[in-house]
Every structure is written in structure tokens, then in C-alpha cells.
N, C-alpha and C positions, 0 to 999 in steps of 0.2 A: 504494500500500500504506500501512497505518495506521504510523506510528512507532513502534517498543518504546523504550522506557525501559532502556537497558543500567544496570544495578548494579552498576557496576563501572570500575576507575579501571583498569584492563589495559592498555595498550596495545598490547598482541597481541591483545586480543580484541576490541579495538576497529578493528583492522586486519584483522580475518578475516570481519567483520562487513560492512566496505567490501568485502571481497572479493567479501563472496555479494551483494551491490545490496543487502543491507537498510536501510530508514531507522531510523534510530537517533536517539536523545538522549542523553547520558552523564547520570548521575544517582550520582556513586560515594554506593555504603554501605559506611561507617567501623564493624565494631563489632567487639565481643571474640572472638576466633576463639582464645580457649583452650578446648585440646580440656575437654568434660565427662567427668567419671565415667560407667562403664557403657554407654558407647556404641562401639559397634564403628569399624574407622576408616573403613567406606562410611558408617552412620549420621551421624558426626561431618562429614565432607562436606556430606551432603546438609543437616543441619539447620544450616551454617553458608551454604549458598547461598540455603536456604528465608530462614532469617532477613536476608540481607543484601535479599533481593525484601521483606521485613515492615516495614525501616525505611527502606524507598522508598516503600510503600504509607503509613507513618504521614507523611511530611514530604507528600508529596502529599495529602492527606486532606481531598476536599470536591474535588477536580479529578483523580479518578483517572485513567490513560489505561486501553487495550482489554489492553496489553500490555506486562508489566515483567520482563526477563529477569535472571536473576544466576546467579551462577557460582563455583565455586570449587574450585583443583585444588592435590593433594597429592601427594605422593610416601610411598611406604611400603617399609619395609625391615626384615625380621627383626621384626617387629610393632611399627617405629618410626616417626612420623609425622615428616616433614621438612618445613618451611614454607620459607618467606625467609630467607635468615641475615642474623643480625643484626651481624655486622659480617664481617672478612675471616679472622678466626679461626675462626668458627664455620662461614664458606665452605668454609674447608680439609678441616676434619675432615668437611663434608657430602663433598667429591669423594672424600677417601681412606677415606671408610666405603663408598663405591659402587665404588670401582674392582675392577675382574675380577665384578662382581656385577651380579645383574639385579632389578630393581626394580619395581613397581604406581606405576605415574601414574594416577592415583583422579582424575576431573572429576563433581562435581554440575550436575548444569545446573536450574533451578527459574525454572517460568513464570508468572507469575501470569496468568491469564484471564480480563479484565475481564467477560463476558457473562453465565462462571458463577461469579465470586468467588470462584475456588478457587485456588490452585497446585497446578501439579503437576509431579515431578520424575523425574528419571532420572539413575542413576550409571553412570560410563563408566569401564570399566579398559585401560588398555592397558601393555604390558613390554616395557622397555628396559633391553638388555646393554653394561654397560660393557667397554672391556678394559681389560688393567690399565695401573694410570697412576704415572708415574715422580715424584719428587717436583718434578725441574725441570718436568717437564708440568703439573704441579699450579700450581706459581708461576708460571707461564707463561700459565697461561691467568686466573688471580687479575690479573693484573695490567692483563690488557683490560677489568675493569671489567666484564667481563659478568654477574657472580655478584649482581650489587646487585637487588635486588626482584626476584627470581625464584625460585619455590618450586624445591628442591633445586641452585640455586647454578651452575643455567646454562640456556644457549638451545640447545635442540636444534636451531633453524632458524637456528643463525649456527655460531661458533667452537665450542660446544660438541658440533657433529657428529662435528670430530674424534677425538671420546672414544667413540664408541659402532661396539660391532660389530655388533648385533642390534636390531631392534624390530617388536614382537609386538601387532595389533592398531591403533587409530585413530592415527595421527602426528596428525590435529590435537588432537587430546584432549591430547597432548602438549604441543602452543604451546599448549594453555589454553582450546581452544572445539571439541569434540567437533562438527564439520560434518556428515557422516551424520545424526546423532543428531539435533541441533537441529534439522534438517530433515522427519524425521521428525515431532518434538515440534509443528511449528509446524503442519505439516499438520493431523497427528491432532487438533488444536484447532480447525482450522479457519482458520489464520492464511493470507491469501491468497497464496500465496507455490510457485514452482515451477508444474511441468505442474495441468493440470487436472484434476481424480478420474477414473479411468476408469469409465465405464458398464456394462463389461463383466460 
């Protein structure tokens, strides 16, 4: 299979990746991921994963590969967008605004498709229910360090499980890399990957 170009410095997405036998190259895009005006919080998604595929496509420029994937997932709450916190302050108040609450894990997934020069994307939601969380639970779980680079302030696939009663929709969209989906994605492009098309 041809290598994609991952856009992205994740490391869960870089391990779900190993999972499915994809070959991969890591290629992280650095770029401004403040939300814009007038844009809804699926559009802000998708035009922030598009864009992270645009400044993979420019540093490559004159040696493009067939295939550059990027990615980028959010969390939404009461029409509030949560990213990474930026420190353990900001971790806090991300858990104690989500406890007893269910929330949109929002993934763009954006492919660029060397043969037709185009990208194309797709947004993933999935919902997850917290219960409610005591404040010792809160420092308790701040304290394993798991809250650090990770959009809304935990890992669903580690200690942060603890915290949730409900989930509605993709779990891996969750860790960060919609698997249905991408699979889907890669097919309908033609990307040679999985069963072979049925003739049917």
C-alpha cells in the first residue's frame, strides 16, 4: 500500500493508525486553530483539519505524495468549543463544566487525493455522558497527568473511563481517529486498503 502523510503530531492517532496496518509518515501541521467568526462548530472542525492537510501540501510542494490525511477533534458543550487546556486550571473547570453532562466529540477527518488534487472531508459526531464528578475525583484524576494535550482534558481509552456512564455513536472518533469513517473515506477514493469492491 502507498504511505499517507499523517498531519498530525497525535499520538493516539498515530496508534490507531498502527492498528489498522496503515503505512504512514508523520508530517505534524502547526497552525492557528483559533476558532473564526461565522462559522458553525462542525465548519470550524472541518476547515481546521482541511487547513492542517494545506500546510502539509505547501512544505511538500514539488514532491507531493498520492495521500495526506489530517485531522482534528473537539468537544462541544452548550454551544462551547473545548480544545486542550492550557494548563491545570483550565483542566479543572473543563471536567467540572462536563460532569453529570453529555457532550459532541466533533472529528474532521480531511484527505487530500493526490490523483484528483482535491481534499475531501467528513465530520464525525459522537456523545458522551458524564456522571457527576466529586471535587476529590476531579483532583484525582488532574493529578495523573492525563488532562495535558488532550482536547476536553482526558482519555477516554485510559483513567478517564472512569468518569463516563454513556457513549453514543463512534468510540474511536473519541481517541481522535473516526475508524468506520476513515475506512470508508479511503475506499471511496480508491485508496487500496481493506476487502476488494464487490462485483455484485
Amino acid at each position: 500500500m502507498e504511505p499517507i502523510i499523517l498531519a498530525s503530531a497525535s499520538l493516539r492517532r498515530q496508534e490507531l493508525c498502527k492498528q489498522l496496518g496503515l503505512p504512514f509518515k508523520i508530517l505534524p501541521s502547526y497552525i492557528d486553530e483559533t476558532p473564526l467568526p461565522g462559522y458553525t462548530i462542525h465548519e470550524q472542525v472541518q476547515n481546521i483539519a482541511e487547513r492542517k492537510v494545506q500546510a502539509a501540501i505547501k512544505t511538500l510542494q514539488g514532491r507531493l505524495p498520492l495521500w495526506i490525511l489530517g485531522a482534528d477533534t473537539v468537544i462541544s458543550l452548550d454551544n462551547r468549543i473545548y480544545g486542550k487546556p492550557r494548563d491545570r486550571d483550565e483542566a479543572r473547570e473543563m471536567l467540572q463544566s462536563f460532569s453529570g453532562k453529555t457532550q459532541e466529540v466533533i472529528t474532521a477527518l480531511a484527505l487530500y487525493v493526490g490523483r484528483k488534487e482535491q481534499i475531501v472531508s467528513r465530520v464525525i459526531t459522537s456523545y458522551v455522558t458524564f456522571a457527576e464528578l466529586s471535587p476529590s475525583e476531579i483532583e484525582w484524576y488532574l493529578d495523573t497527568g492525563e488532562w495535558q494535550g488532550v482536547a476536553g482534558a482526558y482519555q477516554i481509552q485510559s483513567l478517564g473511563a472512569c468518569f463516563i456512564s454513556e457513549i453514543r455513536g463512534s468510540y474511536s472518533n473519541i481517541v481522535g481517529l473516526p475508524i468506520r469513517e476513515l475506512y470508508v473515506l479511503l475506499r471511496e477514493q480508491g485508496y487500496p486498503y481493506g476487502a476488494a469492491p464487490s462485483t455484485d
